[in-house]
TIVEX-769859 format. One record per residue: x, y, z of N, C-alpha, C in turn; residue number from 1. Coordinates in nm, 3 decimals, decimal comma, always signed. Atoms other than C-alpha are relative to their C-alpha. Example, Ala and Ser with C-alpha at 12.3 -4.5 7.8 and 13.67 -1.06 7.14 Angstrom:
# TIVEX-769859
NODE|+0,089|-0,119|+0,000|+1,230|-0,450|+0,780|+0,090|+0,120|+0,000|1 $
NODE|-0,082|-0,119|-0,006|+1,367|-0,106|+0,714|-0,077|+0,109|+0,073|2 $
# end
This chain:
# TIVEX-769859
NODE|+0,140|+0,001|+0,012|+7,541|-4,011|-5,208|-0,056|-0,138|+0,027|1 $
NODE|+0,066|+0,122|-0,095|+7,508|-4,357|-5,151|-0,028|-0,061|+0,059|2 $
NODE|+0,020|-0,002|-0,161|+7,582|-4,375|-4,819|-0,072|+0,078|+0,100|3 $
NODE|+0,140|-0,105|-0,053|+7,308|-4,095|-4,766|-0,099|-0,060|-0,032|4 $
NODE|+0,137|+0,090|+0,053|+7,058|-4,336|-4,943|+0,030|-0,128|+0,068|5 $
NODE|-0,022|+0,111|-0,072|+7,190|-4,607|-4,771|-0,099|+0,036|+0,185|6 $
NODE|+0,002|-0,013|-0,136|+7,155|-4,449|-4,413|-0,152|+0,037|-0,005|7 $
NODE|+0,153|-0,058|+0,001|+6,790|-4,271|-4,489|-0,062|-0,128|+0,001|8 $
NODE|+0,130|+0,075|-0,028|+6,637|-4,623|-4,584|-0,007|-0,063|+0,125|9 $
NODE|+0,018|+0,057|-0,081|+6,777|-4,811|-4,320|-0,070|+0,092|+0,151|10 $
NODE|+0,093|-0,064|-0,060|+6,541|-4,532|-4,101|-0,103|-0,025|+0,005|11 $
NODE|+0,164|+0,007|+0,038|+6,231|-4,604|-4,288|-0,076|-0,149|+0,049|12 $
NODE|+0,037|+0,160|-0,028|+6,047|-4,906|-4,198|-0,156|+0,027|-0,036|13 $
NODE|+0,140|+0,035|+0,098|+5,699|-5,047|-4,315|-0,131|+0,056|+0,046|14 $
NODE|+0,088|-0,070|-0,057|+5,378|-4,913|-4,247|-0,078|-0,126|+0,084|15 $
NODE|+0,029|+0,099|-0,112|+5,181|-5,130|-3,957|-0,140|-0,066|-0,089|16 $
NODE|+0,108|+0,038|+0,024|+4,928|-5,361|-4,030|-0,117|+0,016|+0,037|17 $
NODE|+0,182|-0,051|-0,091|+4,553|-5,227|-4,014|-0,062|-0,119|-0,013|18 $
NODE|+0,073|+0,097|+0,046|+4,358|-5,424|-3,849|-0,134|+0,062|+0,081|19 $
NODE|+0,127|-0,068|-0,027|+3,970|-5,402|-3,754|+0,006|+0,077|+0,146|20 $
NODE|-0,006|-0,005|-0,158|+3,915|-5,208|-3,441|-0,118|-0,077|+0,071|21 $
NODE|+0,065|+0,014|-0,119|+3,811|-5,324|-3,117|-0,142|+0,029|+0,010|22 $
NODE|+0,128|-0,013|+0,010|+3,440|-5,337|-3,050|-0,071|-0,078|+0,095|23 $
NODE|+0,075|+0,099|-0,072|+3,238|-5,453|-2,770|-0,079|-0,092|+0,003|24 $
NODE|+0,095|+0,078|+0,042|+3,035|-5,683|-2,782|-0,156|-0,022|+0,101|25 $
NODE|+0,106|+0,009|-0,057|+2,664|-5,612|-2,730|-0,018|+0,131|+0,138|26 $
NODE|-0,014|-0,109|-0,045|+2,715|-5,271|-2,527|-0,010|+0,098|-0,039|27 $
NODE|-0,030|-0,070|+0,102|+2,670|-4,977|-2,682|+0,049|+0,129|+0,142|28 $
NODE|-0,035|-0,141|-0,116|+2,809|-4,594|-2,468|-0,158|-0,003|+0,057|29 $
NODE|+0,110|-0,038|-0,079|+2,414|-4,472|-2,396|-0,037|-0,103|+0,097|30 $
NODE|+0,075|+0,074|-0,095|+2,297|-4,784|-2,254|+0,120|+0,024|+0,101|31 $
NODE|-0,072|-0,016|-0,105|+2,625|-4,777|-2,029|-0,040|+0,109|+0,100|32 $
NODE|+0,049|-0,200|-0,094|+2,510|-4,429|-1,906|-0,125|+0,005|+0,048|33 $
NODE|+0,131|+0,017|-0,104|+2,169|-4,526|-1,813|+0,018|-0,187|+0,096|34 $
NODE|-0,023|+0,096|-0,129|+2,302|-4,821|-1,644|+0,093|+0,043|+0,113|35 $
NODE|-0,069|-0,083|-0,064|+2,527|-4,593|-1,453|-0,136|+0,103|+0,082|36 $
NODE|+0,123|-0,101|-0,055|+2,206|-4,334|-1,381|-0,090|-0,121|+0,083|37 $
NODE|+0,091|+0,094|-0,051|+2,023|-4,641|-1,276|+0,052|-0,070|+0,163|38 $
NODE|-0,062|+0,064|-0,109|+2,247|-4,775|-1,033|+0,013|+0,086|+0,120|39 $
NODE|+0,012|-0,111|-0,106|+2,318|-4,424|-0,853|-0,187|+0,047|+0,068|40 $
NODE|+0,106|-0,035|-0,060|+1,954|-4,375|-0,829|-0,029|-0,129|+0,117|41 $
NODE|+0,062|+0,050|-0,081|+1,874|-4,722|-0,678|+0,117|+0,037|+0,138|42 $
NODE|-0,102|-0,030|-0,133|+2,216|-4,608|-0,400|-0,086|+0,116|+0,042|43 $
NODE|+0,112|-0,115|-0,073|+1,967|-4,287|-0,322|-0,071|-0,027|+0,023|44 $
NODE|+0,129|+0,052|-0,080|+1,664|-4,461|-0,247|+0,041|-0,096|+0,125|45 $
NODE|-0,031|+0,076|-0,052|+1,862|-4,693|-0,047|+0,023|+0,135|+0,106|46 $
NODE|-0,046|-0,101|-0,105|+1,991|-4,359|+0,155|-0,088|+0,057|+0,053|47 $
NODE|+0,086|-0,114|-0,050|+1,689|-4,178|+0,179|-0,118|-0,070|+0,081|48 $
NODE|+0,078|+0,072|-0,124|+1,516|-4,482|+0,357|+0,049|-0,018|+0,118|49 $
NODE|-0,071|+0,004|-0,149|+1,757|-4,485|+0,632|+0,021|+0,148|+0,058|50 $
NODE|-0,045|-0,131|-0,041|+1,751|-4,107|+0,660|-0,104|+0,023|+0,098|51 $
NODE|+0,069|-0,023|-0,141|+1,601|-3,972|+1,002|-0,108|+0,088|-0,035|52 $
NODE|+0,121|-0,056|+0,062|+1,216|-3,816|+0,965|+0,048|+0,117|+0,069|53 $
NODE|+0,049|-0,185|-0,033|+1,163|-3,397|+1,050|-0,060|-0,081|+0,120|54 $
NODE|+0,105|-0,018|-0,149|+1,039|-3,373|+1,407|-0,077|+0,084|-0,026|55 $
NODE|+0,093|-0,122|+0,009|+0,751|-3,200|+1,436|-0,016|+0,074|+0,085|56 $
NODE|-0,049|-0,135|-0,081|+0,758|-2,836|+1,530|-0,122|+0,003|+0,130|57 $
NODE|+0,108|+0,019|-0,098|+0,636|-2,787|+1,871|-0,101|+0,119|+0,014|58 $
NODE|+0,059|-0,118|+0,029|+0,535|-2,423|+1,751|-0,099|+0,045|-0,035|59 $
NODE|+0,059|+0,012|+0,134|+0,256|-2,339|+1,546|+0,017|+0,197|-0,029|60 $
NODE|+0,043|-0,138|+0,046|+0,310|-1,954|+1,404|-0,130|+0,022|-0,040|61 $
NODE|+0,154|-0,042|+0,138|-0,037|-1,960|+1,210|-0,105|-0,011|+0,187|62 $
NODE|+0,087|-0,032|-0,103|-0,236|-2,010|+1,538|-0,009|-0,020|+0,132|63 $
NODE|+0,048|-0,031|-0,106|-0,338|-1,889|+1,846|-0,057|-0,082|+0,115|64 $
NODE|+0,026|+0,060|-0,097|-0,385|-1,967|+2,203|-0,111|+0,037|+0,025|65 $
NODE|+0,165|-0,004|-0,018|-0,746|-1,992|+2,311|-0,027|+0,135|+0,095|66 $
NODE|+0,043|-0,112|-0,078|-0,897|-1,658|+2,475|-0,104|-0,080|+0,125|67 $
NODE|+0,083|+0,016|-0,045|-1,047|-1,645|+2,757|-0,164|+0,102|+0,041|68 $
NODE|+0,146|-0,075|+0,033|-1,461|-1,543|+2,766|+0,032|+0,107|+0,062|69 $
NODE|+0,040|-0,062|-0,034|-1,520|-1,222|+2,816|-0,132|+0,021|+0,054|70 $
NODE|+0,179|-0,028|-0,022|-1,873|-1,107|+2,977|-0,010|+0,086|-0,115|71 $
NODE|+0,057|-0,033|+0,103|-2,091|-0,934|+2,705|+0,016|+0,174|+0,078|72 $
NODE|-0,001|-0,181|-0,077|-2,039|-0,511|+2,730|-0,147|+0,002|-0,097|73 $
NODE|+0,118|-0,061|+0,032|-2,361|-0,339|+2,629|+0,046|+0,112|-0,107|74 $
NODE|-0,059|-0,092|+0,144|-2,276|-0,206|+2,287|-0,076|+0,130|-0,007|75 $
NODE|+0,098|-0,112|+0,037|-2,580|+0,051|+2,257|+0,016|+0,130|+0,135|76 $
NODE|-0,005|-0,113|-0,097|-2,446|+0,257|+2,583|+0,135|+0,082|-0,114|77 $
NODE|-0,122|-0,044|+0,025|-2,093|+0,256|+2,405|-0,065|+0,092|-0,142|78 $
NODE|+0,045|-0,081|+0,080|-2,274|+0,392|+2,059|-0,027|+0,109|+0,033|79 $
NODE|+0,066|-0,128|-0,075|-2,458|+0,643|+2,255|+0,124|+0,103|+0,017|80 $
NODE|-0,119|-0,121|-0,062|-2,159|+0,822|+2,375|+0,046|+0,016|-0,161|81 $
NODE|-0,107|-0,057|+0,128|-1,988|+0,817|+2,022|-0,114|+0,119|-0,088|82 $
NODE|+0,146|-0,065|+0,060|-2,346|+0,970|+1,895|+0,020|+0,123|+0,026|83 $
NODE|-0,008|-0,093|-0,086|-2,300|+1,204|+2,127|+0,054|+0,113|-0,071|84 $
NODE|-0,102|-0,085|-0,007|-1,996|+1,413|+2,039|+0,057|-0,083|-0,168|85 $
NODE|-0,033|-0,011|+0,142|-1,960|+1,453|+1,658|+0,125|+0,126|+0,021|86 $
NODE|-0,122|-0,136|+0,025|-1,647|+1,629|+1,512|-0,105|+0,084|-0,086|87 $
NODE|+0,019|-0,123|+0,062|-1,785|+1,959|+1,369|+0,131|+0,017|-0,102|88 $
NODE|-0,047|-0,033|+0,134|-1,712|+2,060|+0,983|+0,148|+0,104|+0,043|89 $
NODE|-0,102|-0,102|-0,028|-1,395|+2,293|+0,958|-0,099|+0,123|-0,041|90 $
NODE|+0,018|-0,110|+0,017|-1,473|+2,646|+0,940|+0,028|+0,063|-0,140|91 $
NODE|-0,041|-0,043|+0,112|-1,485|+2,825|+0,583|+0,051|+0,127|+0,051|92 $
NODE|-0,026|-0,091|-0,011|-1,298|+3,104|+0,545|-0,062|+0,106|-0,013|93 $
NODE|+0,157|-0,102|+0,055|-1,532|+3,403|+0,549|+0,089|+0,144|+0,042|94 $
NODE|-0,028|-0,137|-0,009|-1,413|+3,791|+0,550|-0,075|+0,097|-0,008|95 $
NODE|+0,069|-0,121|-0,010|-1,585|+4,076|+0,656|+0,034|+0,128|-0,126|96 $
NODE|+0,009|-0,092|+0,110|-1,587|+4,317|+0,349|-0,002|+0,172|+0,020|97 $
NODE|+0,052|-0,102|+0,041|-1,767|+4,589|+0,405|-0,120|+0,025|+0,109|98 $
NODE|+0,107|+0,014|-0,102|-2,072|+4,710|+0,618|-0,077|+0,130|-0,129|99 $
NODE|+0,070|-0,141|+0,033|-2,342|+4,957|+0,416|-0,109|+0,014|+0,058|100 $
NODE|+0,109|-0,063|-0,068|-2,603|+5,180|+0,595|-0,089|+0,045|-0,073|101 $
NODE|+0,117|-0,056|+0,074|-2,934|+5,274|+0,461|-0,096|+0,057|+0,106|102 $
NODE|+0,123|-0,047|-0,112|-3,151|+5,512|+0,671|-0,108|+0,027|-0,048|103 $
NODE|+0,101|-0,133|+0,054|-3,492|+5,622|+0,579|-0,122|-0,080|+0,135|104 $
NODE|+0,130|-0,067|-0,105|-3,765|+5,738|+0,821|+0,043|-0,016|+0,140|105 $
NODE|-0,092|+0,001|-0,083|-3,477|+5,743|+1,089|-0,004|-0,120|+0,072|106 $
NODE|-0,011|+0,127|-0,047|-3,466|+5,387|+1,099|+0,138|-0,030|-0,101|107 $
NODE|-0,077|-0,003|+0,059|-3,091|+5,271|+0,996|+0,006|-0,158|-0,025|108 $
NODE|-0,003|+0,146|+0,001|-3,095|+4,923|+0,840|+0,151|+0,003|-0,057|109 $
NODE|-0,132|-0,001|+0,033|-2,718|+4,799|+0,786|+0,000|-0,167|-0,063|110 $
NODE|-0,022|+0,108|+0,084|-2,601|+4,523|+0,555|+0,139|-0,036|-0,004|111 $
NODE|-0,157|+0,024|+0,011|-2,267|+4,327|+0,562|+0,034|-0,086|-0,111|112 $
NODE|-0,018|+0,054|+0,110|-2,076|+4,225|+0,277|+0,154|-0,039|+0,040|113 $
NODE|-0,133|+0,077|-0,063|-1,874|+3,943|+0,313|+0,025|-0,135|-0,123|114 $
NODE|-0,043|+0,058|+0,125|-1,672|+3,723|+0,075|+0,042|-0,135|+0,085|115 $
NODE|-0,009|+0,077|+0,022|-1,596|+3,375|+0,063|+0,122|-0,063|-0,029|116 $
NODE|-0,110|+0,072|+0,081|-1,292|+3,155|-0,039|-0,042|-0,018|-0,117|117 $
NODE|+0,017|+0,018|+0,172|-1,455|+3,108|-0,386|-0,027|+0,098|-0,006|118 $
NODE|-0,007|-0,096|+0,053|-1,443|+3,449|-0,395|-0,134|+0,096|-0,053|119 $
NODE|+0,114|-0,044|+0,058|-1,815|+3,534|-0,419|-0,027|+0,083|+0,096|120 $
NODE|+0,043|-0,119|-0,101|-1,969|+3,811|-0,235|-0,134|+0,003|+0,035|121 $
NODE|+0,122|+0,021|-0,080|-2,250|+3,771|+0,002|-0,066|+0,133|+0,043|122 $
NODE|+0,055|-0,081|-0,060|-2,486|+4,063|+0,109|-0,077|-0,008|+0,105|123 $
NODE|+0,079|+0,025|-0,099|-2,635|+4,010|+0,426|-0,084|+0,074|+0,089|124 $
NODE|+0,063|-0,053|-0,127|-2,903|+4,149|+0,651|-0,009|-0,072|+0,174|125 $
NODE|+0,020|+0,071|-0,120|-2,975|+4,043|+1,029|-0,130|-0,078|-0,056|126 $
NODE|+0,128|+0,092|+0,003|-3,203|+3,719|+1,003|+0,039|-0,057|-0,143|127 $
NODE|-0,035|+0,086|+0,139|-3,009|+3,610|+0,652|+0,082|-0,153|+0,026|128 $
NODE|-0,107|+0,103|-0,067|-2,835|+3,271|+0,666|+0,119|-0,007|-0,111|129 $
NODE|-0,082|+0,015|+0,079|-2,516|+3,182|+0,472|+0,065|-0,101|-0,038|130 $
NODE|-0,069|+0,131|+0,016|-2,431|+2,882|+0,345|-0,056|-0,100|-0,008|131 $
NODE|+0,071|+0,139|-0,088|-2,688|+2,695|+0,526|+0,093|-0,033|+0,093|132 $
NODE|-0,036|+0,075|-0,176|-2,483|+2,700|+0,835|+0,021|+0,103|+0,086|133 $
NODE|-0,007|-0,121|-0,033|-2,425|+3,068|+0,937|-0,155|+0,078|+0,003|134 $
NODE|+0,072|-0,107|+0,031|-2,700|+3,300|+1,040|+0,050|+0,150|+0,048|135 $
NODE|-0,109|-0,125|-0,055|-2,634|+3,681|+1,076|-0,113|+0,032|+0,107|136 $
NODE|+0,076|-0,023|-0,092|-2,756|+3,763|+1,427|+0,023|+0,159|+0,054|137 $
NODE|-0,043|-0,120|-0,015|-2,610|+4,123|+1,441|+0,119|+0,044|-0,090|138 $
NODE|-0,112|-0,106|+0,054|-2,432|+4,371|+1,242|+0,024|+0,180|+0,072|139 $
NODE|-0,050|-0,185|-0,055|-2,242|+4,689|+1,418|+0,018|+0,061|-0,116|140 $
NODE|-0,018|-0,086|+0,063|-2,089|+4,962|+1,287|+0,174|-0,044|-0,074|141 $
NODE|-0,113|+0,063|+0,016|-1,765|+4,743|+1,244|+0,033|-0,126|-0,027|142 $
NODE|-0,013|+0,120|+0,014|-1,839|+4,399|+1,269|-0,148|-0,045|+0,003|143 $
NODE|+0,123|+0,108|+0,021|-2,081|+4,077|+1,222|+0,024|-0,094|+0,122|144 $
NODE|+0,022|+0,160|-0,029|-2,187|+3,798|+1,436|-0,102|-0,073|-0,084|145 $
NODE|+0,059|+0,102|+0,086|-2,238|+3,500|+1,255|-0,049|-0,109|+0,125|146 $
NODE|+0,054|+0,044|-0,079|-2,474|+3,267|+1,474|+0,020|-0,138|-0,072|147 $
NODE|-0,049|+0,157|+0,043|-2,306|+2,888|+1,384|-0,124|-0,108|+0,013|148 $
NODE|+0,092|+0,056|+0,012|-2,612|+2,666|+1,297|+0,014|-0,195|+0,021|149 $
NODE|-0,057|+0,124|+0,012|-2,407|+2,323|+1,297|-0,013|-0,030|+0,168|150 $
NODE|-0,051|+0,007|-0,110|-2,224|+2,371|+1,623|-0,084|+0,046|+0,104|151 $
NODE|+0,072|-0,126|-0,078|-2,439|+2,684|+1,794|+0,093|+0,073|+0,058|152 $
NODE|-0,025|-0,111|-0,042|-2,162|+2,875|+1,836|+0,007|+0,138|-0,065|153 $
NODE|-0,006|-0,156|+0,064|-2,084|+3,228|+1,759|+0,142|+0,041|-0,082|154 $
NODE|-0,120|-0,056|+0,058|-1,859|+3,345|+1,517|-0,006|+0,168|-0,040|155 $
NODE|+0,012|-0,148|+0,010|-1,766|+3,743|+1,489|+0,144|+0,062|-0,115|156 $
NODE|-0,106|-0,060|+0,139|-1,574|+3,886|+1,161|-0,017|+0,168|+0,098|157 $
NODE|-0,032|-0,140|-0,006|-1,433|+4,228|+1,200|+0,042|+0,059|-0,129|158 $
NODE|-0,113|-0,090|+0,127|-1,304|+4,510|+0,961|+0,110|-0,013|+0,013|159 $
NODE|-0,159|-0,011|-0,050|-0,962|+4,505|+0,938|+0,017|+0,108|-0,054|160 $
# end
């Protein structure tokens, strides 16, 4: 055992002398780091004065090459013609119904009954209008002409 206590101390040895640490003097880290930021910036201004300018584009997208004058057209012929030739309304749907006869004193007056897309039912004599754009200019024994007040033409329903 005493040559096990022997051999363990001569292992051990002393603990080191502490001494103050190290410390710069008059430096602290941040300022280092903005004297570091400071220095790279003035090496970029130094680069970006020797850097070559943008040519300027010989293009311009935004504008246009100069027209050349036209003579003046006479606007009030070109109106005229558009004046002229209107599109006409569409056509309502209109259906011949019905036709009823009434005779007395052997005169036969006839009446046509004719319906509508809203579904309403019109009674008409010759000389009635319908709509305000239809007049009835004849009723047979089968059919109507409707005399088109817009256009002036003729429209003719049948029985089916």
């Amino acid at each position: 055992m005493l040559v096990t206590w022997l051999a363990s101390a001569s292992g051990v040895s002393a603990p080191p002398d502490p001494s103050p640490p190290q410390s710069r003097p008059g430096v602290s880290a941040t300022q280092a780091l903005a004297d570091d930021v400071q220095a790279q910036t003035a090496r970029l201004h130094g680069r970006l004065a020797t850097a070559p300018a943008p040519r300027t584009p010989v293009r311009n997208p935004f504008a246009f090459a100069a027209r050349a004058e036209r003579p003046a057209v006479d606007r009030s012929a070109r109106a005229a013609t558009i004046a002229i030739a209107p599109v006409p309304p569409p056509e309502p749907p209109l259906q011949l119904v019905g036709i009823a006869e009434q005779e007395t004193a052997g005169v036969t007056a006839r009446t046509a009954l004719i319906t509508a897309d809203s579904d309403e039912l019109f009674m008409l004599t010759v000389g009635a209008t319908l709509g305000g754009r239809y007049r009835v200019t004849a009723i047979g024994s089968d059919a109507v002409e409707l005399s088109d007040l817009v256009t002036g033409g003729t429209r003719r329903l049948a029985l089916r």
